[in-house]
C-alpha positions as CSV (number, residue, x, y, z in Angstrom):
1,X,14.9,-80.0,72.3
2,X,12.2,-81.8,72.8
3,X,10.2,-82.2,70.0
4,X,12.1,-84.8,67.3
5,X,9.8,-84.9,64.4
6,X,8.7,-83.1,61.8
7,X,6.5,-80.7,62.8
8,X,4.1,-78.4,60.7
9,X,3.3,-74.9,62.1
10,X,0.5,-73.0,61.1
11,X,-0.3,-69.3,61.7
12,X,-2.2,-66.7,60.3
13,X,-0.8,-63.5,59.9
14,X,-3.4,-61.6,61.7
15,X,-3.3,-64.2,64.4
16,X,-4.6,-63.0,68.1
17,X,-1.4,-64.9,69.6
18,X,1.3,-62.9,67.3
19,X,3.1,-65.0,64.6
20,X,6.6,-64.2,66.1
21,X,5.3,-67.0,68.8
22,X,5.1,-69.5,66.1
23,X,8.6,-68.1,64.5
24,X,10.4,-69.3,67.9
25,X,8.4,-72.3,67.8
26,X,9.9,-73.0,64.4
27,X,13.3,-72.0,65.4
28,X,13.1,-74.2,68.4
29,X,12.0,-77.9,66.3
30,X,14.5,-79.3,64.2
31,X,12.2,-80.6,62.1
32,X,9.7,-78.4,61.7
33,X,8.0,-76.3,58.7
34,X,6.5,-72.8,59.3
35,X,3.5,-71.9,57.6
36,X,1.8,-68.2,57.6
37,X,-1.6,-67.7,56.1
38,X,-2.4,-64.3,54.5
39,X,-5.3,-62.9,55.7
40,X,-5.9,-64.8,58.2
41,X,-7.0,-65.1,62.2
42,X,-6.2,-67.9,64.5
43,X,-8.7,-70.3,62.9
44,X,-6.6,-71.0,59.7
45,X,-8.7,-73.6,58.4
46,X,-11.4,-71.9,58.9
47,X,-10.2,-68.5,56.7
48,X,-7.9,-70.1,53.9
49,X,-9.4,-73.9,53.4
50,X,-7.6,-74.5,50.3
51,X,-4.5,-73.3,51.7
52,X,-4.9,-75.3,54.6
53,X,-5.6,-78.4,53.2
54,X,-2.9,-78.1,50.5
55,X,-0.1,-76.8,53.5
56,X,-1.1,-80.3,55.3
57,X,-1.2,-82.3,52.4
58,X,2.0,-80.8,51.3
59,X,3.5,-81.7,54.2
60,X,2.2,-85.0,54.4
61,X,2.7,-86.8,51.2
62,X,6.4,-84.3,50.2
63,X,7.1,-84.4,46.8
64,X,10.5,-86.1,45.9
């Protein structure tokens, strides 16, 4: 394993580069949190904001 810390993955679900790429990613980091945007492309940010900036912050600043 060579990633060793925590990791957030982001996909949309009608991503050109298919979300089971970013599944084995997740399964392969230790650390790592998976996130899969409905109704969205490759450009996540871009088609869910909100949900973007919320996933990041999320995973930023965890709540305890």
């Amino acid at each position: 394993m060579w990633v060793k810390v925590p990791t957030l993955i982001t996909v949309g679900d009608h991503d050109e580069c298919d979300p089971s790429l970013s599944q084995e990613m997740h399964s392969k980091i230790q650390e790592s949190r998976l996130v899969i945007f409905p109704k969205s492309g490759h450009a996540t940010f871009v088609d869910q904001p909100a949900l973007f900036i919320s996933s990041v912050n999320e995973f930023l600043q965890p709540r305890k």
